[in-house]
N, CA, C and O atoms as a Tripos MOL2 file, in Angstrom:
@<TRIPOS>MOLECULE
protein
  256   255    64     0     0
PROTEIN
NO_CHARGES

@<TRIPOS>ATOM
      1 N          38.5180  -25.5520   39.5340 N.3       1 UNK1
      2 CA         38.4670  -24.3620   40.3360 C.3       1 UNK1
      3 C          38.0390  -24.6960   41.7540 C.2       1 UNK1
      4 O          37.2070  -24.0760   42.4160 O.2       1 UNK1
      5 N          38.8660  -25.9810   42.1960 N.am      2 UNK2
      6 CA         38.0950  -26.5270   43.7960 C.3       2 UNK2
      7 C          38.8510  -25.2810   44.8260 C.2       2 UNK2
      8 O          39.8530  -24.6500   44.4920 O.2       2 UNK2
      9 N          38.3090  -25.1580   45.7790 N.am      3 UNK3
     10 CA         38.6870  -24.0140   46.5880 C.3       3 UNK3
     11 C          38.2260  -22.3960   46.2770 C.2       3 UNK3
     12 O          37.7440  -21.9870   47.3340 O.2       3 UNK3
     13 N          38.1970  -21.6920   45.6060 N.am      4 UNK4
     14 CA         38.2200  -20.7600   44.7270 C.3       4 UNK4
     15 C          36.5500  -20.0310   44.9000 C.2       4 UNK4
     16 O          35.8630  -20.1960   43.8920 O.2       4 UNK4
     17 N          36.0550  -19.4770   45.7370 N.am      5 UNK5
     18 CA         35.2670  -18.9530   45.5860 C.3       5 UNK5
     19 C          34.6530  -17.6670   44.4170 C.2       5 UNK5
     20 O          35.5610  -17.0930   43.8160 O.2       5 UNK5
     21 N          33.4180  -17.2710   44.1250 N.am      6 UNK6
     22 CA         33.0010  -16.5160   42.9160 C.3       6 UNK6
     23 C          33.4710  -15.2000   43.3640 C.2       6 UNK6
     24 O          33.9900  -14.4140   42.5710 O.2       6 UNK6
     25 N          33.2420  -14.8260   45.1110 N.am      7 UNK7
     26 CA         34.1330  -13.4590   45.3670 C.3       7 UNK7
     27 C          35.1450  -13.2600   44.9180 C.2       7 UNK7
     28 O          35.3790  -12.2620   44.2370 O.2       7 UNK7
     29 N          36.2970  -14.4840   45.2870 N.am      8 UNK8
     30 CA         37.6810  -14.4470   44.8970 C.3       8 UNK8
     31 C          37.6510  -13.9290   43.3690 C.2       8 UNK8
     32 O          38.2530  -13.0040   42.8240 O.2       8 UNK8
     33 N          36.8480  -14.7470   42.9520 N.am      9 UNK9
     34 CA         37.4690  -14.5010   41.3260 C.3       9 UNK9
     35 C          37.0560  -13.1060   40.7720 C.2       9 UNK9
     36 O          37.6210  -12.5220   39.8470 O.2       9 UNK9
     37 N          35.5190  -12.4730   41.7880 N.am     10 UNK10
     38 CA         35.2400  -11.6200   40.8590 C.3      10 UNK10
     39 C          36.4570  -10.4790   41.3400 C.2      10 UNK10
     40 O          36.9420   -9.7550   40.4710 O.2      10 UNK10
     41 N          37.0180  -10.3420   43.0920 N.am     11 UNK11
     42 CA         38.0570   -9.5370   42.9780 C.3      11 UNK11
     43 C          39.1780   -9.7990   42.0840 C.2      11 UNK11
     44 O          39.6290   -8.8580   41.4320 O.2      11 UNK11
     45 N          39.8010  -11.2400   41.9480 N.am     12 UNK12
     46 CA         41.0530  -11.2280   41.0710 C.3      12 UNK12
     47 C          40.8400  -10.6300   39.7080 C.2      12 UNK12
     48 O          41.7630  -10.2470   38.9880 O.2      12 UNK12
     49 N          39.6330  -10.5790   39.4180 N.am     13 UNK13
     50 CA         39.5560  -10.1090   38.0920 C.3      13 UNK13
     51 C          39.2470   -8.3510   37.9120 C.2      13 UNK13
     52 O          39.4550   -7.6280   36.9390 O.2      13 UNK13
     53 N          38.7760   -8.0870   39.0240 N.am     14 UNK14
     54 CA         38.4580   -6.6780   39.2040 C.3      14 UNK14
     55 C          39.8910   -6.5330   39.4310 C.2      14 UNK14
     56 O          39.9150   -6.5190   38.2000 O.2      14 UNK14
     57 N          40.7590   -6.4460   39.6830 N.am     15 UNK15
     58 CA         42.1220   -6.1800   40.3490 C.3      15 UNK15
     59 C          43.0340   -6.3430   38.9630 C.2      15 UNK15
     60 O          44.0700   -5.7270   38.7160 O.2      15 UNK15
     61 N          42.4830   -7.1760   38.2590 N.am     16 UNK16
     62 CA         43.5850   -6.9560   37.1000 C.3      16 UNK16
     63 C          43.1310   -6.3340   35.7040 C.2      16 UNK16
     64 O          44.0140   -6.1810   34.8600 O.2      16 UNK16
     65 N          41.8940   -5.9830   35.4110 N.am     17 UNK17
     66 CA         41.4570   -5.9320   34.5770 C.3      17 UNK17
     67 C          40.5950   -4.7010   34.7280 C.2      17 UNK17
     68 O          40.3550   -4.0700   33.6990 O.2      17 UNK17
     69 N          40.0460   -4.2330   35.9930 N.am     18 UNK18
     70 CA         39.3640   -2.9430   36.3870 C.3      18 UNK18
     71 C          37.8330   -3.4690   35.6740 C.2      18 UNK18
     72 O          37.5460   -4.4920   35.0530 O.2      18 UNK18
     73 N          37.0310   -2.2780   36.0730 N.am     19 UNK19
     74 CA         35.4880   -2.6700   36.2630 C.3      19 UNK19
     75 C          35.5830   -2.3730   34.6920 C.2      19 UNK19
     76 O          35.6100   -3.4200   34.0470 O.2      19 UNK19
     77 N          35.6470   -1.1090   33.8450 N.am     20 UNK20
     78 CA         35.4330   -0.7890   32.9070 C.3      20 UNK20
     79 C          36.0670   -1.7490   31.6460 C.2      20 UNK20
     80 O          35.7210   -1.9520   30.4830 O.2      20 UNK20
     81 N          37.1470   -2.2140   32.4800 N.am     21 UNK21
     82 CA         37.5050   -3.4350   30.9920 C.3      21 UNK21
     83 C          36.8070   -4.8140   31.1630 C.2      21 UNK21
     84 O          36.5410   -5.6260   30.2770 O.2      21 UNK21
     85 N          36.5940   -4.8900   32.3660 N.am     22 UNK22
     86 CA         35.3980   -6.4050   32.7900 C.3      22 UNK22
     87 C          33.9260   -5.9360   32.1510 C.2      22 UNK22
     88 O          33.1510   -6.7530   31.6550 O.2      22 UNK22
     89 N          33.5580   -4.0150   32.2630 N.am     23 UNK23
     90 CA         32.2020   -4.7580   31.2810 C.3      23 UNK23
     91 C          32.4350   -4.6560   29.6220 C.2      23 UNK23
     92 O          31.5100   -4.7870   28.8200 O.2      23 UNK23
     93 N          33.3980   -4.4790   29.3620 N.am     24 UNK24
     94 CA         33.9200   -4.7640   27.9500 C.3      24 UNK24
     95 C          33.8810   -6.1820   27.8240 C.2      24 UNK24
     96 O          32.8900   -6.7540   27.3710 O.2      24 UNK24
     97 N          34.9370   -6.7970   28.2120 N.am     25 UNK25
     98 CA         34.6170   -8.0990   28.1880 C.3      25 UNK25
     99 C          33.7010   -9.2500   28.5150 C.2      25 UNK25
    100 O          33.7950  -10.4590   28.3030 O.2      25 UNK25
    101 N          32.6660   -8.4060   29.1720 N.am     26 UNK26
    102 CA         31.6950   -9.3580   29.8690 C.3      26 UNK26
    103 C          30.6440   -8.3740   30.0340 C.2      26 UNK26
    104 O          30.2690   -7.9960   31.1440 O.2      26 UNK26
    105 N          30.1550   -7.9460   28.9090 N.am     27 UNK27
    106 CA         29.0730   -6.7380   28.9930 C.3      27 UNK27
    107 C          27.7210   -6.7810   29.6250 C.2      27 UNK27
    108 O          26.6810   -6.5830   28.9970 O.2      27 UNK27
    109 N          27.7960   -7.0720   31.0050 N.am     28 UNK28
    110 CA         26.7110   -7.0860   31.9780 C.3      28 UNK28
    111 C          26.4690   -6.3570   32.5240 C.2      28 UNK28
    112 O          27.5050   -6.1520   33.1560 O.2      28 UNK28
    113 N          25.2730   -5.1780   33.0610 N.am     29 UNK29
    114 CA         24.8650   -4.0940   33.9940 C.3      29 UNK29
    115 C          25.9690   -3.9010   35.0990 C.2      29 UNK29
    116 O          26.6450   -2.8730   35.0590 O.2      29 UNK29
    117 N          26.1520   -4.6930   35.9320 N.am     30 UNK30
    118 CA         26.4930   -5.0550   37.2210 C.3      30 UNK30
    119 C          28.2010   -4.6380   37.0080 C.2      30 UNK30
    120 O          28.8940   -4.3200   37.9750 O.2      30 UNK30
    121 N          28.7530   -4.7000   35.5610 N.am     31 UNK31
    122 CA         30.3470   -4.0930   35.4900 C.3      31 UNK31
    123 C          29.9090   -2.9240   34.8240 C.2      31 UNK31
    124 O          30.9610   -2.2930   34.7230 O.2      31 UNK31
    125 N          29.1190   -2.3130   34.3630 N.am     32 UNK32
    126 CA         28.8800   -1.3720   33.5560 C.3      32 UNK32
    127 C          28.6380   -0.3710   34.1360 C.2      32 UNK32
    128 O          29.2230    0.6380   33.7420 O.2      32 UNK32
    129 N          27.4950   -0.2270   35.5270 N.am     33 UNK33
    130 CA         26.9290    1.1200   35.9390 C.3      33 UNK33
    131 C          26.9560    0.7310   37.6100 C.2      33 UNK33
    132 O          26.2620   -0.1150   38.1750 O.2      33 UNK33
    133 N          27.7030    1.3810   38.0410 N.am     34 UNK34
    134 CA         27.6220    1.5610   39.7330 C.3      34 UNK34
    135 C          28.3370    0.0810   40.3420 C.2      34 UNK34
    136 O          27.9490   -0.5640   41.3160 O.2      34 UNK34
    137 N          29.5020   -0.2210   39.4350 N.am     35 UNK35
    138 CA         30.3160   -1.1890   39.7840 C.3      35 UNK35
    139 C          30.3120   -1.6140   41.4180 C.2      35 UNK35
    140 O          30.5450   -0.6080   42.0870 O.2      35 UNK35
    141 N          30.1450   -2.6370   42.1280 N.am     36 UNK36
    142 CA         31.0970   -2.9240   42.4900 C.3      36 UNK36
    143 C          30.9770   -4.9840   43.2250 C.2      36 UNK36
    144 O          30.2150   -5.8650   42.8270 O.2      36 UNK36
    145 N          31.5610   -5.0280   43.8280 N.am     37 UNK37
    146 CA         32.0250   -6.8840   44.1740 C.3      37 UNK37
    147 C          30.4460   -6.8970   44.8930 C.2      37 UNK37
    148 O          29.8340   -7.7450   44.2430 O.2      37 UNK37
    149 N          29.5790   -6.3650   45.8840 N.am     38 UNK38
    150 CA         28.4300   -7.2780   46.0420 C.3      38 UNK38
    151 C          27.8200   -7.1380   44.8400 C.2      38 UNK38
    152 O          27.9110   -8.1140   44.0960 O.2      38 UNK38
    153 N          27.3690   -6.4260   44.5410 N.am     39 UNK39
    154 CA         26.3830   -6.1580   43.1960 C.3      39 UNK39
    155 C          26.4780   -7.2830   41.7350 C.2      39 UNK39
    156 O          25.7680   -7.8140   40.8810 O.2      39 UNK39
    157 N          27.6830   -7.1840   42.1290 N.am     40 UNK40
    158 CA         28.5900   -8.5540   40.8170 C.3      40 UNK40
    159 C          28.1450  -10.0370   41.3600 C.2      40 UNK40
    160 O          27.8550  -10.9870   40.6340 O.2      40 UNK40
    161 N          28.1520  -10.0310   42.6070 N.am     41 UNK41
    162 CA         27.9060  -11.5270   43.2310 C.3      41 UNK41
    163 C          26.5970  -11.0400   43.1630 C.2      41 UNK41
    164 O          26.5460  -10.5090   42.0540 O.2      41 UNK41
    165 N          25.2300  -10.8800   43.8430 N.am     42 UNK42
    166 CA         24.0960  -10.9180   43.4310 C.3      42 UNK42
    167 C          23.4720  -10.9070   41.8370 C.2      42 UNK42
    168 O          22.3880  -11.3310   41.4360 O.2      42 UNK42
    169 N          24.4160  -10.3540   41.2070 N.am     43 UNK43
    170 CA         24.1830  -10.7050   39.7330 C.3      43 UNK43
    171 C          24.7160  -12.3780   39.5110 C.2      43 UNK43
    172 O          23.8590  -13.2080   39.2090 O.2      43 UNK43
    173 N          25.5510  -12.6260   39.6080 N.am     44 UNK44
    174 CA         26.3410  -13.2860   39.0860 C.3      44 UNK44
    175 C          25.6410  -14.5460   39.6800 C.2      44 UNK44
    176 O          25.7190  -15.5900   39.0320 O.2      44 UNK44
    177 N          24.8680  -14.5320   41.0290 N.am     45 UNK45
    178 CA         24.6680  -16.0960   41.5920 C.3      45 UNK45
    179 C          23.0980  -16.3660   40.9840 C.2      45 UNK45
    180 O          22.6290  -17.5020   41.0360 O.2      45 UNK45
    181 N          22.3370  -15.2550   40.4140 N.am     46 UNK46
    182 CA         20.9910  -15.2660   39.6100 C.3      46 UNK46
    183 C          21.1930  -15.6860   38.0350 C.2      46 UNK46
    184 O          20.2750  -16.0630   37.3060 O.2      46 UNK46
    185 N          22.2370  -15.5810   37.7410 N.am     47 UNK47
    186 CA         22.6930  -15.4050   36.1100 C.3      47 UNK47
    187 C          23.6280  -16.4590   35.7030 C.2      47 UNK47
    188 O          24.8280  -16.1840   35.7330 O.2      47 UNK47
    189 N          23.1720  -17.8770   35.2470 N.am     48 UNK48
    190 CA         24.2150  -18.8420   35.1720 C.3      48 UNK48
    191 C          25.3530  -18.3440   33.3190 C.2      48 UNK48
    192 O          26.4690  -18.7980   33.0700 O.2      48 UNK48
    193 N          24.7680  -17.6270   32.6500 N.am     49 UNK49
    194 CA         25.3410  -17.5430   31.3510 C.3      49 UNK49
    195 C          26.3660  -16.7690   31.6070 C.2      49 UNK49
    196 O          27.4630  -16.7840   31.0480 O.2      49 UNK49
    197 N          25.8640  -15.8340   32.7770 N.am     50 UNK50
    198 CA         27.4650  -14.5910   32.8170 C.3      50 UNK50
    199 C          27.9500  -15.4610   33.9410 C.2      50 UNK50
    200 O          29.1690  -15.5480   33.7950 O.2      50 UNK50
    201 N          27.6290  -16.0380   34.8290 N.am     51 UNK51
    202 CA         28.8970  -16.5400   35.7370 C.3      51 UNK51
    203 C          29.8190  -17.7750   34.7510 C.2      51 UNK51
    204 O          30.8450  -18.3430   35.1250 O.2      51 UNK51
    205 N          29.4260  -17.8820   34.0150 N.am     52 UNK52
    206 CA         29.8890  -18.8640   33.0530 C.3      52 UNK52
    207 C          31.4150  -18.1830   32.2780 C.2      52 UNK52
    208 O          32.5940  -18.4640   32.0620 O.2      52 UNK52
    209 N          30.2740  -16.9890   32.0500 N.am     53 UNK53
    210 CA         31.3740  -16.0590   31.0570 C.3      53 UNK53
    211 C          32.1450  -15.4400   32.0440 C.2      53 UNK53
    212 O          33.1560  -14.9510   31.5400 O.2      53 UNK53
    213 N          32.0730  -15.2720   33.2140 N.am     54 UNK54
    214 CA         33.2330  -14.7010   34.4340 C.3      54 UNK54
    215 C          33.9770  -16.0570   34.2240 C.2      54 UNK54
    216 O          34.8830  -16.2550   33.4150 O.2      54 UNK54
    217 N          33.2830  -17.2080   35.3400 N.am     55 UNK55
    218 CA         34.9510  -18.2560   35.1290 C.3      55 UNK55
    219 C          35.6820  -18.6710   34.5040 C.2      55 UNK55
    220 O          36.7200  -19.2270   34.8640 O.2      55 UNK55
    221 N          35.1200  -18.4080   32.9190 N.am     56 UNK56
    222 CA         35.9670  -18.5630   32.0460 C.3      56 UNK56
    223 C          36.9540  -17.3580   31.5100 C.2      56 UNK56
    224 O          37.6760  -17.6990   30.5730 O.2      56 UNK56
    225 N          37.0570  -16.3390   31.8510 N.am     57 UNK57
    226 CA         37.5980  -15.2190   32.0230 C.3      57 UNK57
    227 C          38.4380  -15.1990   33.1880 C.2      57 UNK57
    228 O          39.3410  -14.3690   33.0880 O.2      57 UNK57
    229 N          38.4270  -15.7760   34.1390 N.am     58 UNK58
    230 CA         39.2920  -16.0250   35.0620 C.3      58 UNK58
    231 C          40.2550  -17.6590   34.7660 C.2      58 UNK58
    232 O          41.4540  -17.9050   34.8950 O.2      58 UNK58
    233 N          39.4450  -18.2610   34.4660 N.am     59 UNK59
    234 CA         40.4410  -19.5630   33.8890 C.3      59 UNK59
    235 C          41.6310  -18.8420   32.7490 C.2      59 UNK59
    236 O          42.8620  -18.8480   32.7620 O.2      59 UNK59
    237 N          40.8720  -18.3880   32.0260 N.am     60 UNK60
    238 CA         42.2480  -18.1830   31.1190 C.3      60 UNK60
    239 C          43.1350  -16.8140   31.8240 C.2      60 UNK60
    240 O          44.2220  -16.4790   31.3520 O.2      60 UNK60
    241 N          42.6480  -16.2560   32.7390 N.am     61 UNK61
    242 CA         43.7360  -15.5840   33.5010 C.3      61 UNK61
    243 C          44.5530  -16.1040   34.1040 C.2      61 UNK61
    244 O          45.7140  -15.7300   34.2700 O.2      61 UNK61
    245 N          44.0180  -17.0590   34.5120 N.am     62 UNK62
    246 CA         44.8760  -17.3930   35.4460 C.3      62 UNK62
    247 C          46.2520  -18.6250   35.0530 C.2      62 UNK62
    248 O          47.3110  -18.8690   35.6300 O.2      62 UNK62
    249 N          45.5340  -19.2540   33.6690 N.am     63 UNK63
    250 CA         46.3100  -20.2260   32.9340 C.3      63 UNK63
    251 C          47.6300  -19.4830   31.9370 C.2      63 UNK63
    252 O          48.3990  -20.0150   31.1370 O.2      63 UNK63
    253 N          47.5190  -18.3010   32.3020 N.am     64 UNK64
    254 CA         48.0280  -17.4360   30.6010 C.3      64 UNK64
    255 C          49.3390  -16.5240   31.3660 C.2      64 UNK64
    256 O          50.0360  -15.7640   30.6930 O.2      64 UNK64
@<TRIPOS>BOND
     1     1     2 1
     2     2     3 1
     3     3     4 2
     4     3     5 am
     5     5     6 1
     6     6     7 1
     7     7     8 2
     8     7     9 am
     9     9    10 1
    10    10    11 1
    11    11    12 2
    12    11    13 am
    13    13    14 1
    14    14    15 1
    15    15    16 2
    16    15    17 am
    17    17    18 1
    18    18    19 1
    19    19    20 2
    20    19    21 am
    21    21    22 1
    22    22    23 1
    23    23    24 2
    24    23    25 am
    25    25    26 1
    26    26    27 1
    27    27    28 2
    28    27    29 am
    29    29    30 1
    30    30    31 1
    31    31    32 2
    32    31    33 am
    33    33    34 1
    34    34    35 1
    35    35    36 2
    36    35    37 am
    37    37    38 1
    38    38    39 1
    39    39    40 2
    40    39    41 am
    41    41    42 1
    42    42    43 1
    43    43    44 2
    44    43    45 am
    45    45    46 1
    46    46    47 1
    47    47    48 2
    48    47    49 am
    49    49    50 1
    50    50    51 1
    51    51    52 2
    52    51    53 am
    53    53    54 1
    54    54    55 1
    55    55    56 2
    56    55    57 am
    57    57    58 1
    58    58    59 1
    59    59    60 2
    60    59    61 am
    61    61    62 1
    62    62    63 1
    63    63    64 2
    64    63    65 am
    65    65    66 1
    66    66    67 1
    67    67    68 2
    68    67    69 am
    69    69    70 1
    70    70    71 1
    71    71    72 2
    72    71    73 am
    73    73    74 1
    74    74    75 1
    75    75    76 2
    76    75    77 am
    77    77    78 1
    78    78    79 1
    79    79    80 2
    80    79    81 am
    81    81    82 1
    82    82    83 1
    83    83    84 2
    84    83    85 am
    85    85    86 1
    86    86    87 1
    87    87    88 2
    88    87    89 am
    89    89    90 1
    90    90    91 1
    91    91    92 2
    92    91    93 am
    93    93    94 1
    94    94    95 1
    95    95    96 2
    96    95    97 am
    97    97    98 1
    98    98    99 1
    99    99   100 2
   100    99   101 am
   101   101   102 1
   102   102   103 1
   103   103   104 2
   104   103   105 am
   105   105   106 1
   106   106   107 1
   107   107   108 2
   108   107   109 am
   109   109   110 1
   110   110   111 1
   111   111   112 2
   112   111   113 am
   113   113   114 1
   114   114   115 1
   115   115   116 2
   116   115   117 am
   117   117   118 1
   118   118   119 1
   119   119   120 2
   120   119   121 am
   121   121   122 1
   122   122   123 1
   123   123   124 2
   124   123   125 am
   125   125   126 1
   126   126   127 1
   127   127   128 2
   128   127   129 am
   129   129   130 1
   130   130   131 1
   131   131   132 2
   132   131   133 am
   133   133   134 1
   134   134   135 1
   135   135   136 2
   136   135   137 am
   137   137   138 1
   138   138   139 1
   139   139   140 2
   140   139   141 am
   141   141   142 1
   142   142   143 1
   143   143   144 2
   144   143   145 am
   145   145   146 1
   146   146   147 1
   147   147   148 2
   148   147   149 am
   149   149   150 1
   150   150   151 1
   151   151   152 2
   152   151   153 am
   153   153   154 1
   154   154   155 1
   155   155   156 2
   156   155   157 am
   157   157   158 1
   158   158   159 1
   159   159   160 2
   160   159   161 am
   161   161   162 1
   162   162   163 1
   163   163   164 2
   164   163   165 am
   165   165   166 1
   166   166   167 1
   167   167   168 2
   168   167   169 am
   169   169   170 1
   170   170   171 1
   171   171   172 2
   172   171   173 am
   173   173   174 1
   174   174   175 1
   175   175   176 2
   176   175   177 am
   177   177   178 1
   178   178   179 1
   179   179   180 2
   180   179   181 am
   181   181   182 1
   182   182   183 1
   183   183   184 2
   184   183   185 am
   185   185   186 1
   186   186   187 1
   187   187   188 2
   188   187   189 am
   189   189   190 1
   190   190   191 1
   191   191   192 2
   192   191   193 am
   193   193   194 1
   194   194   195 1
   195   195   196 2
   196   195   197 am
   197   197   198 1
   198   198   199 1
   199   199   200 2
   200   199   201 am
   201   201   202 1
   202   202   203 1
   203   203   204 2
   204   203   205 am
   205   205   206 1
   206   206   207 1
   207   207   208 2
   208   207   209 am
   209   209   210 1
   210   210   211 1
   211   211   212 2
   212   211   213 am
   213   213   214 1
   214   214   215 1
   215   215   216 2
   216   215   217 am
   217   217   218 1
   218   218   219 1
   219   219   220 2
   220   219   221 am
   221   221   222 1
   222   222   223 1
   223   223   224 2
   224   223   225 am
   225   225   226 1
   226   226   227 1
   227   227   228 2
   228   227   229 am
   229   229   230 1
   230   230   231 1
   231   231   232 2
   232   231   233 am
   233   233   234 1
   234   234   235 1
   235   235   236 2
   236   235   237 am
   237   237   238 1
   238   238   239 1
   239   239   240 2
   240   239   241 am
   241   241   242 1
   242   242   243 1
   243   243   244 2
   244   243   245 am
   245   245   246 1
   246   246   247 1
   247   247   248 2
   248   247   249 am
   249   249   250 1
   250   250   251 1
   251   251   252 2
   252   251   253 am
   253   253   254 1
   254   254   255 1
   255   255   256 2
@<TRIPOS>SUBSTRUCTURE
     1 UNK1         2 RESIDUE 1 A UNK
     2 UNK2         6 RESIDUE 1 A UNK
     3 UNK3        10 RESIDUE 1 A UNK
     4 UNK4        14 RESIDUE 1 A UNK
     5 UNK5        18 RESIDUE 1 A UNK
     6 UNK6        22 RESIDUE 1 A UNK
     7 UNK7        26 RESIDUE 1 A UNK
     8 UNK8        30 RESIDUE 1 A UNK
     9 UNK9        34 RESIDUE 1 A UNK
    10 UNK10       38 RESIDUE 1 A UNK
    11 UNK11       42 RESIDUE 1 A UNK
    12 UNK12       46 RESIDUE 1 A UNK
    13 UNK13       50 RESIDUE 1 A UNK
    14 UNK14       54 RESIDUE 1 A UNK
    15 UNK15       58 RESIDUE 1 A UNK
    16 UNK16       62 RESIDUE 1 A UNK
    17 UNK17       66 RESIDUE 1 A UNK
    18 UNK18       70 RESIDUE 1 A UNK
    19 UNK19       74 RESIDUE 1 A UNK
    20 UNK20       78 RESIDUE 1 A UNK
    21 UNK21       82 RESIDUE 1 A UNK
    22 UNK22       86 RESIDUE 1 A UNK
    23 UNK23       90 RESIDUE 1 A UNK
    24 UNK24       94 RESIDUE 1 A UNK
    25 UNK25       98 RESIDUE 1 A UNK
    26 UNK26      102 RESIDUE 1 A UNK
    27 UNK27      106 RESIDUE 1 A UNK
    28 UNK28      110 RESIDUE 1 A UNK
    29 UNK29      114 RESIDUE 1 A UNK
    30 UNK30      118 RESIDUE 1 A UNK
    31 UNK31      122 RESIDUE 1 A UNK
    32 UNK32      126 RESIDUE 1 A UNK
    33 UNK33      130 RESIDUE 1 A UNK
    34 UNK34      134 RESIDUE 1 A UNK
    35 UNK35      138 RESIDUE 1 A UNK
    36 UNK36      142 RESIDUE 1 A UNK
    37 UNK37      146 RESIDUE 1 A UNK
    38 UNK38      150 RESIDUE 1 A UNK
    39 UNK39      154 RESIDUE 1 A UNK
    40 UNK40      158 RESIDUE 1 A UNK
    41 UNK41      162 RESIDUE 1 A UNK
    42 UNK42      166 RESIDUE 1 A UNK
    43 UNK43      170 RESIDUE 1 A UNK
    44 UNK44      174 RESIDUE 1 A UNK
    45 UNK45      178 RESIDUE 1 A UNK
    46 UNK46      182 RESIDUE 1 A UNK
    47 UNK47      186 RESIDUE 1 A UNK
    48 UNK48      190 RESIDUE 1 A UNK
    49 UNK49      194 RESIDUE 1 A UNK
    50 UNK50      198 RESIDUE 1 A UNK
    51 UNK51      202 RESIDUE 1 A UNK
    52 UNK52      206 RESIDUE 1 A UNK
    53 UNK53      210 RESIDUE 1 A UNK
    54 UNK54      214 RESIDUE 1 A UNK
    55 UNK55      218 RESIDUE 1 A UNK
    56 UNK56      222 RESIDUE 1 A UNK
    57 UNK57      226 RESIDUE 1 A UNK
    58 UNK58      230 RESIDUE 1 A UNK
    59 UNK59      234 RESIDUE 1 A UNK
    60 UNK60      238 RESIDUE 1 A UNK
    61 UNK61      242 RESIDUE 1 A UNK
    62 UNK62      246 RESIDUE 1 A UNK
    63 UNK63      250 RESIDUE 1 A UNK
    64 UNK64      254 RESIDUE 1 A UNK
């Protein structure tokens, strides 16, 4: 994922998948209640288990 910033991915994934099916799949506060892309990156750069579970949610998006 060289190049590819955590913004990028958290929009590509907000963009295909919408907030409400990202906290389905990735059931974290930050997709769940008062969505949106900063709130996801301040979560996401404190929280190595869910940024884990984001890039791998974007890897297989993007492979599939």
């Amino acid at each position: 994922m060289h190049g590819v910033t955590l913004a990028m991915i958290v929009e590509r994934l907000h963009d295909a998948y919408g907030w409400d099916e990202l906290a389905r799949l990735v059931p974290v506060r930050c997709f769940q209640f008062d969505p949106s892309v900063q709130s996801s990156l301040k979560f996401l750069r404190r929280t190595p288990w869910a940024r884990a579970k984001v890039e791998a949610l974007y890897r297989d998006l993007v492979t599939t």
